[in-house]
N, C-alpha and C positions, 0 to 999 in steps of 0.2 A: 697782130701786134707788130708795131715797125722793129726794124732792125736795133735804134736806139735803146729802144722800153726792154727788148731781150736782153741787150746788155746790162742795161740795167739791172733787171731780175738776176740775171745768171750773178752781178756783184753783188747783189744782197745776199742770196743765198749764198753763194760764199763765204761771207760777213757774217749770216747766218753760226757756219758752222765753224768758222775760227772763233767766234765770241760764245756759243752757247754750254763751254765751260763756265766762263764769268756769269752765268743768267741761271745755270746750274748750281753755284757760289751762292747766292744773291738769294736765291728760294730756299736754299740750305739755311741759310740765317733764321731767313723768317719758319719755315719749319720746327727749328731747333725751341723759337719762342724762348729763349733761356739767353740771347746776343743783348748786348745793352739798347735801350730804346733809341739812341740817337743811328746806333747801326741798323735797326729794321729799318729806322723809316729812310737811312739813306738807300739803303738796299730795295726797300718799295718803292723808291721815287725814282730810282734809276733803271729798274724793272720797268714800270708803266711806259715810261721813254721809250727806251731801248723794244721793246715788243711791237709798240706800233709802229715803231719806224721798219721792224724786220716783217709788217703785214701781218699780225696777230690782235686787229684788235680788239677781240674779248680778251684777251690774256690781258693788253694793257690794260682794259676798264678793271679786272679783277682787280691787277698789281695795283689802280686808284683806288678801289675801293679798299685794300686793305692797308693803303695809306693813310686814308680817311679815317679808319676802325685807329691805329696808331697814334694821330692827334687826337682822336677824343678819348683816347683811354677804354674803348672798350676792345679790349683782348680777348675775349671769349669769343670773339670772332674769327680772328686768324687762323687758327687750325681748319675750320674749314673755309675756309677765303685759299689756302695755300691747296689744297686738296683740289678746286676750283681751279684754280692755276695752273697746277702742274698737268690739268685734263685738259688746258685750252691751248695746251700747246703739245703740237706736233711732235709724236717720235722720233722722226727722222728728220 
């Protein structure tokens, strides 16, 4: 890896772990299933984003998919699509 691409990583990670309050927020929403519908799905669409961009992306395909479940109304999905999520992304 060039010296560049390190920097780079070493900022995302970073970026990583000053933002994954706010991505922690964001799952809490969608978790709860009880937030008005216009806030999951801004909460899933900003998740999907934000995940690939931080090198997760199954996390984001999940955060898609359960933005997807959101437009068509089927809720019965979420609970586990969240459960899903919260496994596709890194403890630390």
């Amino acid at each position: 890896m060039s010296t560049a691409q390190e920097k780079t990583s070493v900022l995302i990670a970073a970026l990583w772990q000053k933002n994954r309050p706010i991505v922690e927020e964001r799952i809490a929403v969608l978790a709860a299933g009880n937030a008005d519908h216009t806030a999951m799905l801004e909460a899933a669409h900003k998740l999907s984003g934000a995940l690939g961009m931080y090198g997760f992306p199954e996390a984001s395909a999940i955060a898609s998919q359960i933005e997807s479940a959101l437009r068509s109304g089927d809720m019965a999905k979420i609970p586990e699509l969240v459960i899903a999520l919260r496994a596709a992304i890194p403890a630390n």
